[in-house]
C-alpha positions as MATLAB code, in Angstrom:
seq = 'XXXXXXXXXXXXXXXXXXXXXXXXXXXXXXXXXXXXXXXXXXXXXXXXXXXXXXXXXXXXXXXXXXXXXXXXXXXXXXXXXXXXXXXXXXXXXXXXXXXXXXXXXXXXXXXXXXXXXXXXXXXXXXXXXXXXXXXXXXXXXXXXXXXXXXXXXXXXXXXXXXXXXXXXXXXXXXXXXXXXXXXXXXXXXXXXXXXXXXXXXXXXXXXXXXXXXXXXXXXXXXXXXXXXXXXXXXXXXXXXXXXXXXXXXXXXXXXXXXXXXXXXXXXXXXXXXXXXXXXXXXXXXXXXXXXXXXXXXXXXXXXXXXXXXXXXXXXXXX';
ca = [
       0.000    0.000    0.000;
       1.483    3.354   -0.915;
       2.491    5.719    1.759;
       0.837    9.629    2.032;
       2.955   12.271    1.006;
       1.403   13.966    4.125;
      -1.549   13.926    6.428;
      -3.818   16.897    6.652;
      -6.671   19.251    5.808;
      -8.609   20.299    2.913;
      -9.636   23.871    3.799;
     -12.106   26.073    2.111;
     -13.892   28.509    4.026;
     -14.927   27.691    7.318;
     -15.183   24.088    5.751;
     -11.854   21.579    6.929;
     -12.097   17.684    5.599;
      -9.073   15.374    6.618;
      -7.215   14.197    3.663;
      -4.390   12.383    3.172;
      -2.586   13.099    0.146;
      -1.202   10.295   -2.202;
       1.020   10.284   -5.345;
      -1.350   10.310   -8.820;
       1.395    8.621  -10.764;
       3.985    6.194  -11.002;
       7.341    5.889  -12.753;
       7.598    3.360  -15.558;
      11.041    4.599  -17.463;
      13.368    1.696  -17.725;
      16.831    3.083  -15.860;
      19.725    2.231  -16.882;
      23.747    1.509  -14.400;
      26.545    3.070  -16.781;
      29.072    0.239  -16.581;
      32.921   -0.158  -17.444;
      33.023   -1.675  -20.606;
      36.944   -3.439  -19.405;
      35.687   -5.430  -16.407;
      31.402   -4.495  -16.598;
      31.769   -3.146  -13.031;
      29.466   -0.468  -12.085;
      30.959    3.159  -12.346;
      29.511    5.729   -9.581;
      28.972    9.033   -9.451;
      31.336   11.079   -7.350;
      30.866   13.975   -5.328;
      34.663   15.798   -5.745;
      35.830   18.987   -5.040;
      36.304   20.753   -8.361;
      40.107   22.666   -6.988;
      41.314   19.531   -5.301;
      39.694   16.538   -6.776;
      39.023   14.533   -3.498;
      35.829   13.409   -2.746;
      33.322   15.420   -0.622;
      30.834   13.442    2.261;
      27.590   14.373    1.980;
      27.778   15.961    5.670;
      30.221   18.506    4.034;
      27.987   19.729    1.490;
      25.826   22.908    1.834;
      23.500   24.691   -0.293;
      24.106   27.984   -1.918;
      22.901   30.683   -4.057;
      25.366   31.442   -7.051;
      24.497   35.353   -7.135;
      27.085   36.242   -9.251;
      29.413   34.540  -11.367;
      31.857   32.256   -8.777;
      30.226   34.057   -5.940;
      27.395   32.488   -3.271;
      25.807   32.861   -0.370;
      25.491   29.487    1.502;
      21.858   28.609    3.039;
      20.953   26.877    6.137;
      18.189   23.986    6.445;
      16.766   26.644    8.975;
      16.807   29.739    6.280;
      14.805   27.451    3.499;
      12.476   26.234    6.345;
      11.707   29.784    7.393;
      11.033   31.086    3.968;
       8.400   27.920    3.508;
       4.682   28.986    4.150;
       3.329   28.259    7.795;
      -0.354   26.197    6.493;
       1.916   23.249    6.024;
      -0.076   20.062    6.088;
      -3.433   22.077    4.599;
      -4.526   22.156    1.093;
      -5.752   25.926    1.308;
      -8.657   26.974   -1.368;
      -8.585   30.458   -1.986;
     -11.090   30.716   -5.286;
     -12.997   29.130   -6.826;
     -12.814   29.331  -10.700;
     -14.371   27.725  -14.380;
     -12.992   24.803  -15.160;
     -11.865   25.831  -18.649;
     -10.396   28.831  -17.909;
      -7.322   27.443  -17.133;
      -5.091   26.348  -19.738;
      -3.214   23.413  -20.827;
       0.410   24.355  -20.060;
      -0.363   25.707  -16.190;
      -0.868   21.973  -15.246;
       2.219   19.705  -14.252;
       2.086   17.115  -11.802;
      -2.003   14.819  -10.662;
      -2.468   13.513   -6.729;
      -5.032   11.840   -4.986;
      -6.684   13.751   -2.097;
      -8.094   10.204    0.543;
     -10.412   11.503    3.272;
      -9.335   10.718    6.691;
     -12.075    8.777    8.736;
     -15.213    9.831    9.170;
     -14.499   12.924    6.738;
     -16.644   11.122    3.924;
     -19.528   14.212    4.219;
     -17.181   16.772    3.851;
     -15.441   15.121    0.897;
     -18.346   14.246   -1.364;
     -20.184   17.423   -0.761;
     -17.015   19.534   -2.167;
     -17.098   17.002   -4.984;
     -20.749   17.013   -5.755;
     -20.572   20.982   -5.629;
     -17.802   21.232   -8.112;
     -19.307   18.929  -10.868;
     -22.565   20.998  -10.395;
     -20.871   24.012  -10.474;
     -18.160   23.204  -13.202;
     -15.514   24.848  -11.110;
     -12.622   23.750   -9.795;
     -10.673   25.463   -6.802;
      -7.287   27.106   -6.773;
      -5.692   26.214   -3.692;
      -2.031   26.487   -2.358;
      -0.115   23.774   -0.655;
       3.244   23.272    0.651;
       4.514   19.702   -0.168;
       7.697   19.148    1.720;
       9.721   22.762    2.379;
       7.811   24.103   -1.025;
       4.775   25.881   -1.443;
       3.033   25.232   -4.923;
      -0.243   26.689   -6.598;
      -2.566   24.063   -6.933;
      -6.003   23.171   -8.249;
      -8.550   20.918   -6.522;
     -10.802   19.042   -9.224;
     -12.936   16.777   -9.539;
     -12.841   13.229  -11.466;
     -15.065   10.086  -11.058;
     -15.777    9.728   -7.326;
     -12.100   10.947   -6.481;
     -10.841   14.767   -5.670;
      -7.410   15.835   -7.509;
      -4.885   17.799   -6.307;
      -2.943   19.117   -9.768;
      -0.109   20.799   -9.381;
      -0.174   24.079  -11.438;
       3.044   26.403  -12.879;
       3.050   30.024  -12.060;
       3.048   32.222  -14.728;
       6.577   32.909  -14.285;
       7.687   29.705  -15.199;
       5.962   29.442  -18.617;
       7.269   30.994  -22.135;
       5.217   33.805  -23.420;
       4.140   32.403  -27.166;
       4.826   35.593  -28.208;
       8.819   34.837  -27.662;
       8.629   32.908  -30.665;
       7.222   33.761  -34.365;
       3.790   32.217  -34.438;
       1.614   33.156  -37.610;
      -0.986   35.374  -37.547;
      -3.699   36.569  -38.745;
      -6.806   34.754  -40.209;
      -6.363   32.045  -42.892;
      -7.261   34.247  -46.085;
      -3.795   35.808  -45.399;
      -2.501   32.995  -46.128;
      -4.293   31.842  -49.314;
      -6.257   29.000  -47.228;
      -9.232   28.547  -49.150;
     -13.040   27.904  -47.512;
     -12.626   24.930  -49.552;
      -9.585   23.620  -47.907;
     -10.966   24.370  -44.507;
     -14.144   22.105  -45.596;
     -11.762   19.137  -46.359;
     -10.028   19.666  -43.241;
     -12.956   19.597  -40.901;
     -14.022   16.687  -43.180;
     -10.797   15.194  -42.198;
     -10.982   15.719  -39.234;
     -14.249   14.373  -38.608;
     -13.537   11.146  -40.158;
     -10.621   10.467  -37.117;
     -12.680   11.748  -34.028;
     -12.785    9.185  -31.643;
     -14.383    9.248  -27.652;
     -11.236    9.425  -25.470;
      -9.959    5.855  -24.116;
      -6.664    6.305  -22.424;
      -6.280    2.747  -22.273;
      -6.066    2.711  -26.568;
      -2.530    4.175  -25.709;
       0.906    2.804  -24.527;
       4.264    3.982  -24.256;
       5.590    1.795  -27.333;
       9.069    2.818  -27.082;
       9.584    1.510  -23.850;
       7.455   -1.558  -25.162;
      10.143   -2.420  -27.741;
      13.283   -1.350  -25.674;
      11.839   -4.144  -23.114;
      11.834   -6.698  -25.589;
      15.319   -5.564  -26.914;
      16.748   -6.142  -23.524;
      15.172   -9.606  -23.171;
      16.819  -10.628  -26.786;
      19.899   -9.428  -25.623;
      19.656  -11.264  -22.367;
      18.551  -14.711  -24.393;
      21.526  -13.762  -27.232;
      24.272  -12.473  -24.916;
      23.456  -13.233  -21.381;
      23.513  -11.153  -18.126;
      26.590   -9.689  -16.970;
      26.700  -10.157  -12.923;
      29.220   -8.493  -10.744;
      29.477   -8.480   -6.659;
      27.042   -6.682   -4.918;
      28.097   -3.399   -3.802;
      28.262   -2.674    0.246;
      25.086   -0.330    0.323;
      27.340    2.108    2.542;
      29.293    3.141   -0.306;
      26.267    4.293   -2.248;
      25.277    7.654   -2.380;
      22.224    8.773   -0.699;
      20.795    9.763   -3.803;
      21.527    6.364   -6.134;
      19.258    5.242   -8.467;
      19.545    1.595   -9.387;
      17.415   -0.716  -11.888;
      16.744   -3.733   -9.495;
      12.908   -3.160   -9.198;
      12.946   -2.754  -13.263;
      14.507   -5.370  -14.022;
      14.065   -7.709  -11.362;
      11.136   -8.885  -13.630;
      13.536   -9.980  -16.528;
      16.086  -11.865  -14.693;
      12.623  -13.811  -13.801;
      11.857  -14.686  -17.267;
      14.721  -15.511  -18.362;
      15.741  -17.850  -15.399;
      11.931  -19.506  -16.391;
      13.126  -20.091  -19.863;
      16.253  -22.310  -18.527;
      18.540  -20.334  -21.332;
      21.610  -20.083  -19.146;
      24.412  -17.467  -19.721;
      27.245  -18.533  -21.362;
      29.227  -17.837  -18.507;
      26.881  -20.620  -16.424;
      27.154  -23.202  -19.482;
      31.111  -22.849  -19.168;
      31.240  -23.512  -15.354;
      28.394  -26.299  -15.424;
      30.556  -28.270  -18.232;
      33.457  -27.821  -15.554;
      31.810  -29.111  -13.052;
      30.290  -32.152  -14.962;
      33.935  -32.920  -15.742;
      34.893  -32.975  -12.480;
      32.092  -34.851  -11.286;
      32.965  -37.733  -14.059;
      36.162  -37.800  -13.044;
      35.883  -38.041   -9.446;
      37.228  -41.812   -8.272;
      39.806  -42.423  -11.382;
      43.050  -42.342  -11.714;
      43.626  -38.868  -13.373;
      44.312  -39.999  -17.110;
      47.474  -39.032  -18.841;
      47.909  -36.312  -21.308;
      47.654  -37.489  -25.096;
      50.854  -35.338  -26.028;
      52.988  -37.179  -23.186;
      51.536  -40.750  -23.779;
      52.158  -40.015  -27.782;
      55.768  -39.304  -27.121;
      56.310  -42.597  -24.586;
      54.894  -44.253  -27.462;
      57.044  -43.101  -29.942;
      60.458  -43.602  -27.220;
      59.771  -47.313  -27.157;
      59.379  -47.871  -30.955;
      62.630  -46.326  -31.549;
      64.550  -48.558  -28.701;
      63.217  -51.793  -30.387;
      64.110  -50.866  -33.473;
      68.180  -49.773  -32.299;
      67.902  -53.212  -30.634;
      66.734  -54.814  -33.244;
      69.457  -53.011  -35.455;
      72.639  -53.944  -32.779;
      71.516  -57.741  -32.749;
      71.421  -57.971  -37.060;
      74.953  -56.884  -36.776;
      76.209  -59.038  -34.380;
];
């Protein structure tokens, strides 16, 4: 069962409803170790002093603020703390607003808002309101040390929290040379825009998320398992989970599932077939005498036809 990000309130007006908020998505990019191509050991990332080159531990490193080129101010957990909002834990709705005002590119990142026990009233009387209503609310929320702008929406029998961007962090269109104008400027004819709505007609479709997959990571999976079957795994010693760095990513959980399969297939490595032929050898020979090398036992061989024939030689001429 997946943990809460945090525990709290959904506030709007007088109006509190305990929530607990959860994570809307999940990660399915296939990560990849870089490895040395000499000895297919892993190779880590290193956290080194750029003047001396020795490594840095992580209770040596600070945050700072770069304000001018090769110059910062260093920041301590107590200065970002204090510049974080003080609501923390409460999902705070400040307006109300139509659902299709907002646009596309102000939404980033879905979670699920759970009421807490006994908060079920609360919950599906905001929800019922806002489908009637066809609003959504705008909301602010600190997540962690971070306070983010937020919109509280309905969808199915659940309430989503969706991260939005502030203006500030989105390109004006106009930075970029975007035709305009209407489309007799630019010789489109009211016959063209028939065929196109004709077109475009023909391909509409309801919406069914599930008609889509990412198909990329479809065929890089089943390029990994051929190159499992065709090359085999490469396995190296575990390394001492001290050593990592608190911020290593590794693959296990990814591929975890295809070291499965191909164990299931019984398609050894080639590395396995080597040392299982080695140890079948040993196993028949295991009780014998060990037998003698075919190089030594051909040159005995050839010794004792020579002596018989020098004897044979000595006793013709006597």
């Amino acid at each position: 069962m997946a943990r809460p990000i945090w525990t709290g309130t959904l506030s709007f007006g007088l109006l509190n409803v305990p929530v607990s908020l959860m994570s809307g998505e999940r990660s399915v990019d296939l990560h990849f170790r870089m490895l040395d191509s000499r000895s297919n050991t892993p190779v880590r990332y290193e956290r080194v002093n750029a003047e001396t080159g020795e490594e840095v531990p992580w209770k040596e490193i600070v945050k700072a603020f770069e304000y001018a080129k090769g110059s910062y101010v260093v920041l301590e957990p107590e200065d970002i703390k204090s510049a974080a909002a003080d609501g923390r834990e409460v999902v705070d709705v400040k307006a109300f607003v139509e659902a299709g005002s907002i646009g596309p590119e102000y939404f980033e990142k879905p979670y699920f808002l759970v009421p807490g026990k006994k908060a079920e009233k609360g919950y599906v009387l905001l929800r019922e309101v806002l489908k009637r209503t066809g609003r959504i609310g705008i909301a602010r929320v600190v997540i962690r040390t971070r306070e983010y702008l937020s919109a509280v929406m309905p969808r199915g029998n659940a309430l989503v929290l969706m991260l939005l961007r502030y203006p500030q962090e989105l390109v004006d269109a106009e930075d970029y040379r975007i035709p305009e104008g209407a489309a007799s400027e630019y010789r489109i004819s009211p016959k063209e825009i028939q065929m196109a709505e004709q077109l475009i007609e023909s391909m509409s479709d309801e919406w069914n998320p599930a008609e889509y997959r990412d198909e990329f990571r479809d065929r890089l999976r089943k390029v990994i398992e051929q190159r499992m079957k065709s090359k085999g795994v490469v396995t190296t010693e575990s390394e001492d989970e001290a050593d990592m760095p608190e911020n290593a990513t590794t693959n296990v959980v990814d591929f975890m599932s295809l070291l499965q399969k191909s164990l299931a297939s019984n398609k050894r490595t080639p590395a396995r077939k080597t040392a299982a032929k080695s140890a079948g050898k040993a196993a028949r020979g295991k009780g014998t005498d060990k037998p003698a090398d075919k190089s030594t036992a051909g040159k005995k061989s050839t010794a004792k036809k020579a002596a018989a024939k020098k004897r044979a030689a000595t006793r013709k001429a006597g």
